[in-house]
N, C-alpha and C positions, 0 to 999 in steps of 0.2 A: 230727353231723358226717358228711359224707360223702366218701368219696374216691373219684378219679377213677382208672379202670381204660383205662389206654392201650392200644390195639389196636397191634401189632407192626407195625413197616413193613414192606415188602417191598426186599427190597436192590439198589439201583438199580448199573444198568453204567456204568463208566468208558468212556469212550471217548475212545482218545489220539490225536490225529491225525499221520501217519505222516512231516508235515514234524517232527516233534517228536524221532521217533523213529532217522531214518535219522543223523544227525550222529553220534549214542551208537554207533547201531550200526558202522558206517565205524572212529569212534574202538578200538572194539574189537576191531573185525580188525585192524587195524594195529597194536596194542600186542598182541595175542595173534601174530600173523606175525612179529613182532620179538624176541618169546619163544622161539617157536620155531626163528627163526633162532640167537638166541645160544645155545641147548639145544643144538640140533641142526646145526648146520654154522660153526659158530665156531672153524677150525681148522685148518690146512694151507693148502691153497691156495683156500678160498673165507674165508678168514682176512683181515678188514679190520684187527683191531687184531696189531701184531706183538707176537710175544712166546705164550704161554700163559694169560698171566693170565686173560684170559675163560675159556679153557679149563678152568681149575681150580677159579673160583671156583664154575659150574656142573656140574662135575664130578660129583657124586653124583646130582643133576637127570638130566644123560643117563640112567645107570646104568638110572634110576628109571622114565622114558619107553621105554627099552629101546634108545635110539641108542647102538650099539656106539663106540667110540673107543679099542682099545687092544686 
């Protein structure tokens, strides 16, 4: 009986092309910009919903980022 002794491949590169890539990217600054906005200026007068309720619900978040509010 004989068995066969497989030689190791070598590990081939990925290559993404960059139309693939910019959609993801864009989508994530925008949903990361919008985090930031409700963390960080969701409040007073740059305050789109009235009321506090964004305010509190992210409330410990600020804290966390270091954005003062109180």
């Amino acid at each position: 009986m004989t068995t066969a002794v497989l030689a190791p491949s070598s590990p081939q590169s990925i290559t993404i092309p960059l139309r693939e890539i910019v959609p993801w990217a864009i989508l994530t600054l925008l949903l990361a910009l919008l985090a930031i906005y409700f963390v960080g200026a969701e409040e007073g007068a740059t305050s789109i919903f009235q009321g506090m309720y964004i305010h509190e619900w992210v409330h410990d978040g600020r804290h966390l980022l270091g954005f003062p509010c109180h």
